[in-house]
PDB file of N, H, CA, C and O in Angstrom:
ATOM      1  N   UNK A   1       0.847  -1.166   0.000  1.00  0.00           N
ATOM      2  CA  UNK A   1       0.000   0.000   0.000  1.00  0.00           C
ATOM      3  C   UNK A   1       0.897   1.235   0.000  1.00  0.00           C
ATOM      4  O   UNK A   1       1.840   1.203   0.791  1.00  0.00           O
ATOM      5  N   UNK A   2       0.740   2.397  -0.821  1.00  0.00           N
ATOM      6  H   UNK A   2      -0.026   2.423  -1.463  1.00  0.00           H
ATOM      7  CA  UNK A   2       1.448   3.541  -1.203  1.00  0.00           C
ATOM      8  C   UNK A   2       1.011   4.489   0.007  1.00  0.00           C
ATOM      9  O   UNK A   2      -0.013   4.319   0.670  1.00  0.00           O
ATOM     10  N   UNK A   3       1.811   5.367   0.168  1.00  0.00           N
ATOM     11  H   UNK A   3       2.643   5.504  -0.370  1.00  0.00           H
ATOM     12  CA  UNK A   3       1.757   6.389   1.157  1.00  0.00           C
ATOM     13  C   UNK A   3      -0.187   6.846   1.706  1.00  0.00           C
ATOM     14  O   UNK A   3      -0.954   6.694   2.657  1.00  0.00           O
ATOM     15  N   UNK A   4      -0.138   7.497   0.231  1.00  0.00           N
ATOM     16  H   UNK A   4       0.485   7.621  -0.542  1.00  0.00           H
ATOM     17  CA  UNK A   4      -1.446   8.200  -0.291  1.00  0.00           C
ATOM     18  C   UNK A   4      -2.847   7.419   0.283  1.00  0.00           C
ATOM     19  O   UNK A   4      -3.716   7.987   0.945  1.00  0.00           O
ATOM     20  N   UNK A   5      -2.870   5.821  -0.166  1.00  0.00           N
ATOM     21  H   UNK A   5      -2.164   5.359  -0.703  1.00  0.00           H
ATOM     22  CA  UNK A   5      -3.523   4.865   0.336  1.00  0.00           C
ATOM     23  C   UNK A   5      -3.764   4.889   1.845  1.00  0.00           C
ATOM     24  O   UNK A   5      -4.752   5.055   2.561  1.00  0.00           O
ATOM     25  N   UNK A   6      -2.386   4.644   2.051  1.00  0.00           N
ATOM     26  H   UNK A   6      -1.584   4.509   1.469  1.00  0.00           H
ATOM     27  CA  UNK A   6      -2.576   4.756   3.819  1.00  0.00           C
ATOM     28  C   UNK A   6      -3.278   5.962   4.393  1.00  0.00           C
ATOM     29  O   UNK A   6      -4.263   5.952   5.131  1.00  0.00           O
ATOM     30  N   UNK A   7      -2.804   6.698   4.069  1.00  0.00           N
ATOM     31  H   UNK A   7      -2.004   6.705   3.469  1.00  0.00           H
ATOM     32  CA  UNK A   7      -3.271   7.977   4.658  1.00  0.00           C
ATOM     33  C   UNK A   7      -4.590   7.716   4.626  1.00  0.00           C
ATOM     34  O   UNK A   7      -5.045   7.506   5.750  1.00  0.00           O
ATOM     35  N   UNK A   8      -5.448   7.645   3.662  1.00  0.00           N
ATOM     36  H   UNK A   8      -5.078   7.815   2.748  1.00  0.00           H
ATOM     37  CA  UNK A   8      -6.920   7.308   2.989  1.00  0.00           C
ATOM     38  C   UNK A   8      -7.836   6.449   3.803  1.00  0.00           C
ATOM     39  O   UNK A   8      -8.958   6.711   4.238  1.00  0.00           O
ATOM     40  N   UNK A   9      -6.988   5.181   3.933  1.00  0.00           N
ATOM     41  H   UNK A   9      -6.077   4.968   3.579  1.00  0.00           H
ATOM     42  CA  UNK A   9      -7.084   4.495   4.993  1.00  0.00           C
ATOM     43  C   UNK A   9      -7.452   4.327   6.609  1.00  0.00           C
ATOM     44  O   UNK A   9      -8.338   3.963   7.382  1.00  0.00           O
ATOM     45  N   UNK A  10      -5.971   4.919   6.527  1.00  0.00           N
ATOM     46  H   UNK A  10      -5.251   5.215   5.899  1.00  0.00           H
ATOM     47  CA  UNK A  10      -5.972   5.328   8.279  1.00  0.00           C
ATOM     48  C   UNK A  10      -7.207   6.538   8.522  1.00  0.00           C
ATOM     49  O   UNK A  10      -7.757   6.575   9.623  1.00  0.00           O
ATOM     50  N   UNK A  11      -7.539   7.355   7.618  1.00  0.00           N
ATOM     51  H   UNK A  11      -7.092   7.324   6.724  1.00  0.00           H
ATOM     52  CA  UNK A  11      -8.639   8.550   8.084  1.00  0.00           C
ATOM     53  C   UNK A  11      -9.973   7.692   8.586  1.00  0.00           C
ATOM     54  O   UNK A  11     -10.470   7.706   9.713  1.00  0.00           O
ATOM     55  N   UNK A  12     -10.546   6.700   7.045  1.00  0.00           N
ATOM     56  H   UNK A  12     -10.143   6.689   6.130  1.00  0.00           H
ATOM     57  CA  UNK A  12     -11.749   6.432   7.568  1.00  0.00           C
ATOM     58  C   UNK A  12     -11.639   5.255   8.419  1.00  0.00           C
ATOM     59  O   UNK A  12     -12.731   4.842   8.812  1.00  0.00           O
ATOM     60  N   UNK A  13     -10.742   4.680   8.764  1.00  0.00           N
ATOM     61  H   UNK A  13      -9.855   5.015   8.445  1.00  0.00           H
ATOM     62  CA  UNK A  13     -10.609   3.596   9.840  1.00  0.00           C
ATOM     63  C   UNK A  13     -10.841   4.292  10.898  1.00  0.00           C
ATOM     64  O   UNK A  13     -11.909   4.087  11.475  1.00  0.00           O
ATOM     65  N   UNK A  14     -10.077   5.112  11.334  1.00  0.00           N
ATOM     66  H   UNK A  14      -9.210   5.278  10.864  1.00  0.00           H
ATOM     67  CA  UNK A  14     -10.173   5.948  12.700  1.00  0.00           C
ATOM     68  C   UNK A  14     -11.332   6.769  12.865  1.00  0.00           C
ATOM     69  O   UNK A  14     -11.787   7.018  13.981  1.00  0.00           O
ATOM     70  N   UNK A  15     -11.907   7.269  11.637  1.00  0.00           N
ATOM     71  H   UNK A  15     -11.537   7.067  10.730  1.00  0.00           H
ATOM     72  CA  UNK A  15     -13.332   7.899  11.675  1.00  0.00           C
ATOM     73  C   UNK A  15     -14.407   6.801  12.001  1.00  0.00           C
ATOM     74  O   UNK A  15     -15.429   7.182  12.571  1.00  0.00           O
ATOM     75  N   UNK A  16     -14.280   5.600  11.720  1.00  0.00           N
ATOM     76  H   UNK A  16     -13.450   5.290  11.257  1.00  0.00           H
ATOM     77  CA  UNK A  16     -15.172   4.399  11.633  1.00  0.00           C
ATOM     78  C   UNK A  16     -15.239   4.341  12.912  1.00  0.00           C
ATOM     79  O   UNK A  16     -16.261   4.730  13.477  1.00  0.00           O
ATOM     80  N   UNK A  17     -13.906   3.727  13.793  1.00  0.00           N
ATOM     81  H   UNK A  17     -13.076   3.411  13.335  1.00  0.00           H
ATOM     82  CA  UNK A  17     -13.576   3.352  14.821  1.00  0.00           C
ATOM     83  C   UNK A  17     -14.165   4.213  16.185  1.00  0.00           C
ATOM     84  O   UNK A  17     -14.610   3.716  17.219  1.00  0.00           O
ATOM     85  N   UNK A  18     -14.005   5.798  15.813  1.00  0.00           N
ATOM     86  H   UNK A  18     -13.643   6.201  14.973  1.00  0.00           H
ATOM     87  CA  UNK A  18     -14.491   6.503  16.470  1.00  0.00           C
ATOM     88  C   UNK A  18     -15.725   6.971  17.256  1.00  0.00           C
ATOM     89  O   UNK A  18     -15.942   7.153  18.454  1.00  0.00           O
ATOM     90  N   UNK A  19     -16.377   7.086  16.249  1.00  0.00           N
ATOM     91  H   UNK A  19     -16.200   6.938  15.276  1.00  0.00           H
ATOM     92  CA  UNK A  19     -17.990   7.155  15.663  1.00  0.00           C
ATOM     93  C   UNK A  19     -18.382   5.959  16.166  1.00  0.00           C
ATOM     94  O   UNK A  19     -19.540   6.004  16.579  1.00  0.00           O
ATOM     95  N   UNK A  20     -17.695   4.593  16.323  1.00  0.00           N
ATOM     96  H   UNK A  20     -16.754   4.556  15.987  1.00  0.00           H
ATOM     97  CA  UNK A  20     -18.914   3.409  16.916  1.00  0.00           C
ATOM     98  C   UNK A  20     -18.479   3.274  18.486  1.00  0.00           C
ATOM     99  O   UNK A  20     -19.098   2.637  19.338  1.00  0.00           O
ATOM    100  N   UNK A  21     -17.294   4.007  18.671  1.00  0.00           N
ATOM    101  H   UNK A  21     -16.792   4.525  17.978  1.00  0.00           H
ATOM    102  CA  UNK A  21     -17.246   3.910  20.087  1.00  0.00           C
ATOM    103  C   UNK A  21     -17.820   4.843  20.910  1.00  0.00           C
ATOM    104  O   UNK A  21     -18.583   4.468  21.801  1.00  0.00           O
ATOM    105  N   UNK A  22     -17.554   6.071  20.735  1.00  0.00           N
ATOM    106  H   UNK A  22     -16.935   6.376  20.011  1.00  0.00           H
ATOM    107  CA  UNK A  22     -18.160   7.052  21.339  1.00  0.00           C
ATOM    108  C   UNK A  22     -19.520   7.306  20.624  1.00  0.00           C
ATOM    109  O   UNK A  22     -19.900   8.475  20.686  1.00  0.00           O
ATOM    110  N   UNK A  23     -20.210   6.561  20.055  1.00  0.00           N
ATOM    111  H   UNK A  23     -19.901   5.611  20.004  1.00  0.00           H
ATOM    112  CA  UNK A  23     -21.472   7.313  19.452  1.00  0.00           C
ATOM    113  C   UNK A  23     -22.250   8.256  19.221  1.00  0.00           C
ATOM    114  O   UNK A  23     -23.464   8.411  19.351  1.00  0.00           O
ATOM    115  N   UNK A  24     -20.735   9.383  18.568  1.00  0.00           N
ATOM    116  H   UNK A  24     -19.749   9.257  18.463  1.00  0.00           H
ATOM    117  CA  UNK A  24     -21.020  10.753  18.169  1.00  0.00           C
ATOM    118  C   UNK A  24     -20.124  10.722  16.930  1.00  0.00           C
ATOM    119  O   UNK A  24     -19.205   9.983  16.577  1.00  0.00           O
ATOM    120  N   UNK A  25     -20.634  11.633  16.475  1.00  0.00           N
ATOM    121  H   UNK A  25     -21.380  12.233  16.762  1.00  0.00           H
ATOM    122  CA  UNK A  25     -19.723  12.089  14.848  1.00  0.00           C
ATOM    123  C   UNK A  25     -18.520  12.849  15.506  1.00  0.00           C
ATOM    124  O   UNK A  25     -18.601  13.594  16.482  1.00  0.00           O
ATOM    125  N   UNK A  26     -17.285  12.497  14.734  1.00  0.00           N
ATOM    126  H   UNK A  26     -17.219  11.892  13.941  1.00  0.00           H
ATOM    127  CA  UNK A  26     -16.523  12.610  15.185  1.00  0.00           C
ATOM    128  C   UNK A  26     -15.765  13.672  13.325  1.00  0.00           C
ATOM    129  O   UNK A  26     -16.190  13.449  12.192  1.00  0.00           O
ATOM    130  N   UNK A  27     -14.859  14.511  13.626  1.00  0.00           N
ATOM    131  H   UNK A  27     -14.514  14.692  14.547  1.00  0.00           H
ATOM    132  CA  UNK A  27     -13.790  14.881  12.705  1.00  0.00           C
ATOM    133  C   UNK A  27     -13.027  14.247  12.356  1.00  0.00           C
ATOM    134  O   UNK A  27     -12.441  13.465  13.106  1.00  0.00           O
ATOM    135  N   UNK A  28     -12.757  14.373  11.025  1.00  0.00           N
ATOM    136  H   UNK A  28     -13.233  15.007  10.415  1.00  0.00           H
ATOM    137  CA  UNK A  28     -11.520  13.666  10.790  1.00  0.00           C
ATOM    138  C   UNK A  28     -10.479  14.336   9.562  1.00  0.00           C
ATOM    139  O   UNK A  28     -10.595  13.867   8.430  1.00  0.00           O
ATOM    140  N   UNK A  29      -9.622  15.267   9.768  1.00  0.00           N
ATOM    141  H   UNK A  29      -9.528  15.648  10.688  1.00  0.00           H
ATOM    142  CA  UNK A  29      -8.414  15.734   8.783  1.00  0.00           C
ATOM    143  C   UNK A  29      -7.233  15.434   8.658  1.00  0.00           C
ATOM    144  O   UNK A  29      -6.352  15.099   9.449  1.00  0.00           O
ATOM    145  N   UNK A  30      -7.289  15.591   7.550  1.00  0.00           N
ATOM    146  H   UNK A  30      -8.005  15.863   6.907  1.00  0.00           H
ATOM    147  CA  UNK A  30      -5.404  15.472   7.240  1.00  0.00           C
ATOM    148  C   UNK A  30      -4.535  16.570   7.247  1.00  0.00           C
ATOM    149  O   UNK A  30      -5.193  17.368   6.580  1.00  0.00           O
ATOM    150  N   UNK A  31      -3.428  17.190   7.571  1.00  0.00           N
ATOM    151  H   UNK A  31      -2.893  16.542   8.113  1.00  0.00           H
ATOM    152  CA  UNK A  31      -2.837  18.461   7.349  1.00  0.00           C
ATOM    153  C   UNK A  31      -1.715  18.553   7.459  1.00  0.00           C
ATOM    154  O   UNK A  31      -1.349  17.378   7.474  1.00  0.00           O
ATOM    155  N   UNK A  32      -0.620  19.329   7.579  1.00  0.00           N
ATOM    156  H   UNK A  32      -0.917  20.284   7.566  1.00  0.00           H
ATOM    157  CA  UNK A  32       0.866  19.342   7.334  1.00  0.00           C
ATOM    158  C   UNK A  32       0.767  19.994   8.661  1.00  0.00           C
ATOM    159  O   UNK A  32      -0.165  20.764   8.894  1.00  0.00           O
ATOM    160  N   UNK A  33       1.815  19.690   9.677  1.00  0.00           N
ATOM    161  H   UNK A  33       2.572  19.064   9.488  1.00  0.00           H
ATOM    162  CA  UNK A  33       2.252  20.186  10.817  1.00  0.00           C
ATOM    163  C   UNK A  33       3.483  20.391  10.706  1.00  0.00           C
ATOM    164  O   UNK A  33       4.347  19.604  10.319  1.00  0.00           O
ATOM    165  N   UNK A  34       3.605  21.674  11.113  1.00  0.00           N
ATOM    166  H   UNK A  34       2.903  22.313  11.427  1.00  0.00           H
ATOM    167  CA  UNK A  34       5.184  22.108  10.834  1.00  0.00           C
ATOM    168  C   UNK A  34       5.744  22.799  12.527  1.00  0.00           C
ATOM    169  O   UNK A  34       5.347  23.822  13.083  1.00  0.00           O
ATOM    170  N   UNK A  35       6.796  21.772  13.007  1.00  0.00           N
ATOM    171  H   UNK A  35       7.119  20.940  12.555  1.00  0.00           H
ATOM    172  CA  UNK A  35       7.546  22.361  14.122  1.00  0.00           C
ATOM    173  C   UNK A  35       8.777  22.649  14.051  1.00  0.00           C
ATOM    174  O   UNK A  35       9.385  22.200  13.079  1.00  0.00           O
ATOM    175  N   UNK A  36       9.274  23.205  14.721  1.00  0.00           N
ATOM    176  H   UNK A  36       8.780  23.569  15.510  1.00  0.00           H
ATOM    177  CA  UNK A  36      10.649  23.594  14.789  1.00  0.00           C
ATOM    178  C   UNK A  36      11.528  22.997  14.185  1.00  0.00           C
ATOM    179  O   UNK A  36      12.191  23.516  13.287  1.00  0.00           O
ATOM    180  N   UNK A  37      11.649  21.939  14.547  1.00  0.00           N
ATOM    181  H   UNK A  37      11.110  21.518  15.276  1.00  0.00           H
ATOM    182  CA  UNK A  37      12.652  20.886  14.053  1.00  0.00           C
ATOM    183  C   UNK A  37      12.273  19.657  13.044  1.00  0.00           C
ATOM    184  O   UNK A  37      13.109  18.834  12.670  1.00  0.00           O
ATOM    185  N   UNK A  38      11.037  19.646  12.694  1.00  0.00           N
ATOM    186  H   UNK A  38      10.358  20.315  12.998  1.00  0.00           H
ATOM    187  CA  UNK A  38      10.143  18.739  12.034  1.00  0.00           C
ATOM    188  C   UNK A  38       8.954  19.078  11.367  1.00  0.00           C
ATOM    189  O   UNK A  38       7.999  19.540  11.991  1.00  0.00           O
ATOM    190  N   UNK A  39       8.928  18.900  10.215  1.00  0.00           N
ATOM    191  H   UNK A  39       9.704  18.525   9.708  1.00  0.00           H
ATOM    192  CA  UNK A  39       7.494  18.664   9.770  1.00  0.00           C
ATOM    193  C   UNK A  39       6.791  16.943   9.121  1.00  0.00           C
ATOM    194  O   UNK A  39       7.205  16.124   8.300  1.00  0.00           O
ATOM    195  N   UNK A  40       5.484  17.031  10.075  1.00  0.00           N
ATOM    196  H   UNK A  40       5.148  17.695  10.742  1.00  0.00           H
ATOM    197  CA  UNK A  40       4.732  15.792   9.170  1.00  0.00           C
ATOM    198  C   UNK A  40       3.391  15.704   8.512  1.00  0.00           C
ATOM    199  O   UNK A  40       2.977  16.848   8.320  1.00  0.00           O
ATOM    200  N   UNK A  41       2.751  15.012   8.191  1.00  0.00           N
ATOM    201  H   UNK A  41       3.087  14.083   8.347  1.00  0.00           H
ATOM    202  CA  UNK A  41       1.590  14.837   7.921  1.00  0.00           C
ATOM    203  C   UNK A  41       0.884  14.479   9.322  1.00  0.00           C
ATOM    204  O   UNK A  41       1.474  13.596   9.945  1.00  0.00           O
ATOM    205  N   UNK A  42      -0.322  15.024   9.960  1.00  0.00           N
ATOM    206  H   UNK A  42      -0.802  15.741   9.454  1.00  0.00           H
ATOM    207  CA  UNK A  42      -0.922  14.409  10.775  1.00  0.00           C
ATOM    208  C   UNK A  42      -2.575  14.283  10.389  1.00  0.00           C
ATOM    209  O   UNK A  42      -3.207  14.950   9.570  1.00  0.00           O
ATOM    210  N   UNK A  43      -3.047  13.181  11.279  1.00  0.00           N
ATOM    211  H   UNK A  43      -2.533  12.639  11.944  1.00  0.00           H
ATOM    212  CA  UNK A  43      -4.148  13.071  10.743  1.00  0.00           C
ATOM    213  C   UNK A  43      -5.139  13.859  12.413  1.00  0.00           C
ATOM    214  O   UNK A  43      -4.965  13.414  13.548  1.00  0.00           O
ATOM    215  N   UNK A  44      -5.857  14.744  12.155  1.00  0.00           N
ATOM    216  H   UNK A  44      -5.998  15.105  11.234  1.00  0.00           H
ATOM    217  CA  UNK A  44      -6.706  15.491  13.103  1.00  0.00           C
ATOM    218  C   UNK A  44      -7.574  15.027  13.416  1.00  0.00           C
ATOM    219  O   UNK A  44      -8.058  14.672  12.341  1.00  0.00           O
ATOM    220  N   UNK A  45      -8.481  14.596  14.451  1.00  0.00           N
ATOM    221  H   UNK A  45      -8.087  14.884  15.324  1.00  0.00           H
ATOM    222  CA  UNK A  45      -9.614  13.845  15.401  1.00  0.00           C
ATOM    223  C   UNK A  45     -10.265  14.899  16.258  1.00  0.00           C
ATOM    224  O   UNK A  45      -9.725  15.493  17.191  1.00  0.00           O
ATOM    225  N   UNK A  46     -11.127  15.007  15.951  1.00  0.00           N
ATOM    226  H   UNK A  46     -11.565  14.524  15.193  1.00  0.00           H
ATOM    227  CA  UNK A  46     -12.358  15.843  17.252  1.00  0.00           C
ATOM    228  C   UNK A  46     -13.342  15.749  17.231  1.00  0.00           C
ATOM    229  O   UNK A  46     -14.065  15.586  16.249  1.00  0.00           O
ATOM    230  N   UNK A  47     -13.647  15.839  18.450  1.00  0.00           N
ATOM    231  H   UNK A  47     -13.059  15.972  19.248  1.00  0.00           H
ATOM    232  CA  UNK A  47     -15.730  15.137  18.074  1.00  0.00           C
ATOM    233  C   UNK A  47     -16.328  16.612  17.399  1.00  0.00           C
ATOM    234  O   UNK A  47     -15.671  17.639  17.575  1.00  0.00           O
ATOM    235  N   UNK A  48     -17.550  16.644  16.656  1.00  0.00           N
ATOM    236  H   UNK A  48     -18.083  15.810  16.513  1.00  0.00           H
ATOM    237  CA  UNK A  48     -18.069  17.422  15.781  1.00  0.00           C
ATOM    238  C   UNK A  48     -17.962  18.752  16.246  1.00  0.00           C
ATOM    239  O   UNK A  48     -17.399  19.689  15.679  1.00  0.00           O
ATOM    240  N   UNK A  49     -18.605  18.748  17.427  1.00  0.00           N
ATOM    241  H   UNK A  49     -19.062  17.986  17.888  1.00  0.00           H
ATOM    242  CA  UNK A  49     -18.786  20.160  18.169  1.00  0.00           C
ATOM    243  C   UNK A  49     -17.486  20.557  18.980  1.00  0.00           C
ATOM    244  O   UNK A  49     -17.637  21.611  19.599  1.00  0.00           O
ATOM    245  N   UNK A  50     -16.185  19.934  19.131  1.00  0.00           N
ATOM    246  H   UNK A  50     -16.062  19.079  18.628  1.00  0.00           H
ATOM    247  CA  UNK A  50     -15.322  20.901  19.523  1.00  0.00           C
ATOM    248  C   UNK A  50     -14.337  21.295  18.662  1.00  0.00           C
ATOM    249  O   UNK A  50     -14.013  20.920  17.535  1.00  0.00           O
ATOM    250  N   UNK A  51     -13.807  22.366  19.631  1.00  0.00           N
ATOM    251  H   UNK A  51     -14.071  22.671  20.546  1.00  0.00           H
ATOM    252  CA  UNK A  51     -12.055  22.843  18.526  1.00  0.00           C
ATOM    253  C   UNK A  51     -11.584  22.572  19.460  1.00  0.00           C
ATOM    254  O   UNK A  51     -11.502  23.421  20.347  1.00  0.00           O
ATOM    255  N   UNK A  52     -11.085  21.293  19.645  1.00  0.00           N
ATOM    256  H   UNK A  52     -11.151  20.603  18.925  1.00  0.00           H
ATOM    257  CA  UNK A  52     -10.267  20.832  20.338  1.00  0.00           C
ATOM    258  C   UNK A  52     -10.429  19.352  20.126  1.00  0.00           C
ATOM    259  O   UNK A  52     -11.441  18.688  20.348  1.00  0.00           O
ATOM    260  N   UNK A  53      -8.665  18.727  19.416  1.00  0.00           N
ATOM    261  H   UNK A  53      -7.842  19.266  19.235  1.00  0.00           H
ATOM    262  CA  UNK A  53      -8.796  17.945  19.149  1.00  0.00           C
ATOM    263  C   UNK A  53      -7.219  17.284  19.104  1.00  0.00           C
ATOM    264  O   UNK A  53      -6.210  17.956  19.321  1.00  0.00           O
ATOM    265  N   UNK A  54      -7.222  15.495  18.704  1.00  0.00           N
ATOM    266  H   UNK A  54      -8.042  14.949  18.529  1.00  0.00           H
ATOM    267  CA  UNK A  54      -5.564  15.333  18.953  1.00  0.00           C
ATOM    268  C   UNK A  54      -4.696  14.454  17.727  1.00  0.00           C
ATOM    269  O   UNK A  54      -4.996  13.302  17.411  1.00  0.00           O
ATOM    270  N   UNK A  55      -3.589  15.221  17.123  1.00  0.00           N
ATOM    271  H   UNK A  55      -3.346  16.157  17.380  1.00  0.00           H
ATOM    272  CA  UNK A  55      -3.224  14.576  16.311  1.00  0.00           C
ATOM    273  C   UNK A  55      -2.302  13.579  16.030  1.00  0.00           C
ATOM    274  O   UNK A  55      -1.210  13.649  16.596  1.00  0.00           O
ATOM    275  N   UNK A  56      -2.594  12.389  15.039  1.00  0.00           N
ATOM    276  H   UNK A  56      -3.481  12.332  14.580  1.00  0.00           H
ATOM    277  CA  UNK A  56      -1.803  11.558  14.983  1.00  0.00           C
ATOM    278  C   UNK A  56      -0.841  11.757  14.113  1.00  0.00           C
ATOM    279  O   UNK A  56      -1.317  12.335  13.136  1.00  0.00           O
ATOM    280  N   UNK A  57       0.540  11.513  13.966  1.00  0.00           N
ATOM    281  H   UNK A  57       0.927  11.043  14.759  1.00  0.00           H
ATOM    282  CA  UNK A  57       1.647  11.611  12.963  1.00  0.00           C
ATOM    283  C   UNK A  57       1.749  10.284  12.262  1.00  0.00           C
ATOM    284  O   UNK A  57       2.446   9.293  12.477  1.00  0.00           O
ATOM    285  N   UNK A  58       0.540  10.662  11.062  1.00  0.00           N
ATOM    286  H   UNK A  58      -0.026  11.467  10.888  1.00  0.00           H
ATOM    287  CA  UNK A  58       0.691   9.686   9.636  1.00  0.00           C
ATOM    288  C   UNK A  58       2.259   9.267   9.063  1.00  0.00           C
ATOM    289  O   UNK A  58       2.593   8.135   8.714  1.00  0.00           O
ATOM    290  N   UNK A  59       3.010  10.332   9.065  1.00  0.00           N
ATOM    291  H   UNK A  59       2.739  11.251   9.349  1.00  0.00           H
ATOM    292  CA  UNK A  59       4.275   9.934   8.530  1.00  0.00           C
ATOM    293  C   UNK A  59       5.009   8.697   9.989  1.00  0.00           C
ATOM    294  O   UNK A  59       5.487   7.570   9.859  1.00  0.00           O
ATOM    295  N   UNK A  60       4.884   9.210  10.763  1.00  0.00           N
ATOM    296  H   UNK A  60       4.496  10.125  10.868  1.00  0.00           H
ATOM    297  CA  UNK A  60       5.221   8.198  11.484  1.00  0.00           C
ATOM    298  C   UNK A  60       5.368   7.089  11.604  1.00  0.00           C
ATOM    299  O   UNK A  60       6.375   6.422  11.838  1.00  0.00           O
ATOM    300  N   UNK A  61       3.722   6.675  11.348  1.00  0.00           N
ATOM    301  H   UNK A  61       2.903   7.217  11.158  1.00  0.00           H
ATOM    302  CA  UNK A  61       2.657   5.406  11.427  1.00  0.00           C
ATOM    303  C   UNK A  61       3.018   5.019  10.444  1.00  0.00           C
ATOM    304  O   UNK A  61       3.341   3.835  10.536  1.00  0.00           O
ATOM    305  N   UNK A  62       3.179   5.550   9.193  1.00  0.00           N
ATOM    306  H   UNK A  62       2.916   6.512   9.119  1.00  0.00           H
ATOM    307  CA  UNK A  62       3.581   4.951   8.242  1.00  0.00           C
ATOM    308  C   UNK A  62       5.079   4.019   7.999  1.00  0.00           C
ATOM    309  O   UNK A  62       5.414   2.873   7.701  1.00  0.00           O
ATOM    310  N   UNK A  63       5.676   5.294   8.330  1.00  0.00           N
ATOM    311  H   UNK A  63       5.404   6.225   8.573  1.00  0.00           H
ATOM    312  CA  UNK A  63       6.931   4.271   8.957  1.00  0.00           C
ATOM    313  C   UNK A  63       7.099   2.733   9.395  1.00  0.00           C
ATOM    314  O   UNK A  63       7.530   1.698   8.888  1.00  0.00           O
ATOM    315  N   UNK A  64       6.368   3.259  10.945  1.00  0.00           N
ATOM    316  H   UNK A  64       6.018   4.100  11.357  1.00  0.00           H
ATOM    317  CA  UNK A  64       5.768   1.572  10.855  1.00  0.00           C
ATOM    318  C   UNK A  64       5.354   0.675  10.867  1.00  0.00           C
ATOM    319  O   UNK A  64       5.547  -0.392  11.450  1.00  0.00           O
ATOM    320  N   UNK A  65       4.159   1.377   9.598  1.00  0.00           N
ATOM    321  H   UNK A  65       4.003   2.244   9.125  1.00  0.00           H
ATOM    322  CA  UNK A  65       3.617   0.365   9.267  1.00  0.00           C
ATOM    323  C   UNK A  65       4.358  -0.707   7.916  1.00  0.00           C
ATOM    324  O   UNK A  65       3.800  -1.767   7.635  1.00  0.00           O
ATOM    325  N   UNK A  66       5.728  -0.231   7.126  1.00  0.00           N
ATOM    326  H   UNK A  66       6.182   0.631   7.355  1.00  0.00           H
ATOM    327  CA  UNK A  66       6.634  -0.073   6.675  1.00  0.00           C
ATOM    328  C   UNK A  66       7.639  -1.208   6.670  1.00  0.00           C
ATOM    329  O   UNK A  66       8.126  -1.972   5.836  1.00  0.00           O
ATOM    330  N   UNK A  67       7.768  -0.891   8.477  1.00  0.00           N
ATOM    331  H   UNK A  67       7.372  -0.271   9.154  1.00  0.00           H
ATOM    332  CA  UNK A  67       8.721  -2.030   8.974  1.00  0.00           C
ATOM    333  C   UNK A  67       7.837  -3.144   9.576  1.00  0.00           C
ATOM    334  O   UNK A  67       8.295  -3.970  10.366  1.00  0.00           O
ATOM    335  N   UNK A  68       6.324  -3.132   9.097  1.00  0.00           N
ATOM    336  H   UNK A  68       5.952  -2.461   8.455  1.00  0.00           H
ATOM    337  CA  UNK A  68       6.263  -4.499   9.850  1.00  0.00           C
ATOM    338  C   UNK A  68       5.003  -4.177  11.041  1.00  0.00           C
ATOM    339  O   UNK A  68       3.981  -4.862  11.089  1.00  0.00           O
ATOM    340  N   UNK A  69       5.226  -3.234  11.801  1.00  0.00           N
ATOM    341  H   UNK A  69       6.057  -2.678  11.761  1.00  0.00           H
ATOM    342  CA  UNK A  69       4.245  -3.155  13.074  1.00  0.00           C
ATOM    343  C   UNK A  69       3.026  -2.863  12.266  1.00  0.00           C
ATOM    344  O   UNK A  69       2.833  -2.382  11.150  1.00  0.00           O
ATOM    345  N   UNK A  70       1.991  -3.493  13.581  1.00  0.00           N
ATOM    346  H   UNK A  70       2.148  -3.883  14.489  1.00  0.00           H
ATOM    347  CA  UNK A  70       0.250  -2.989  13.244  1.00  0.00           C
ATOM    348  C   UNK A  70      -0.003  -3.863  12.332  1.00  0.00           C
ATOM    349  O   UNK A  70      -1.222  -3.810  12.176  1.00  0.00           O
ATOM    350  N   UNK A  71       0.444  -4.658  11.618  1.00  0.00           N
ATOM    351  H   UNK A  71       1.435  -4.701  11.745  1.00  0.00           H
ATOM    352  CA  UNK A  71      -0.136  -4.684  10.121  1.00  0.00           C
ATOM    353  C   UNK A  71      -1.289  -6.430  10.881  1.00  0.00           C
ATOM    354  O   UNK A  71      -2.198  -7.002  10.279  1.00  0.00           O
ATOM    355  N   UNK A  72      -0.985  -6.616  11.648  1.00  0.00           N
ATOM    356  H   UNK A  72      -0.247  -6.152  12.137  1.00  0.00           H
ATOM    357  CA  UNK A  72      -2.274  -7.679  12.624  1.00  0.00           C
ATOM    358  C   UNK A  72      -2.798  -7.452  13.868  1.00  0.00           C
ATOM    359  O   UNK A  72      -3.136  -8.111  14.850  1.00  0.00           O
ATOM    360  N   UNK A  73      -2.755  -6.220  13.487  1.00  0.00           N
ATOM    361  H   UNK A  73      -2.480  -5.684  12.689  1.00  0.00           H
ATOM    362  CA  UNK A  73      -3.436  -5.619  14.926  1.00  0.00           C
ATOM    363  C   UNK A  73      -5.106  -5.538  14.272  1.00  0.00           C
ATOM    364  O   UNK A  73      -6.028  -5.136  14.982  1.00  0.00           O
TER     365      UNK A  73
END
């Protein structure tokens, strides 16, 4: 699976995942985070009604998912 895929992936998995646990609509974005020393792709999570929310680092995950981890979880 190509970067792009994953990303695609990982959004509506975690939107899926979300939404049946907490049984509320939940957010779900992709966006470029840029820090000091790093920039990645993260993927953004918040339930509908807040601005406040927590992100995961797709480039990360990808990584490794890459080398192997998650991929039977």
């Amino acid at each position: 699976m190509n970067y792009e895929e994953f990303k695609e992936n990982l959004a509506n998995d975690v939107k899926e995942q979300m939404e049946a646990r907490s049984g509320s609509e939940v957010t779900v974005e992709t966006r470029t985070v840029e820090k000091m020393n790093e920039t990645y792709d993260a993927l953004t999570v918040k339930p509908e009604d807040s601005i406040i929310g927590v992100h995961l680092n797709i480039t990360k995950l990808y990584e490794e998912y890459e080398n192997g981890k998650g991929r039977n979880i």
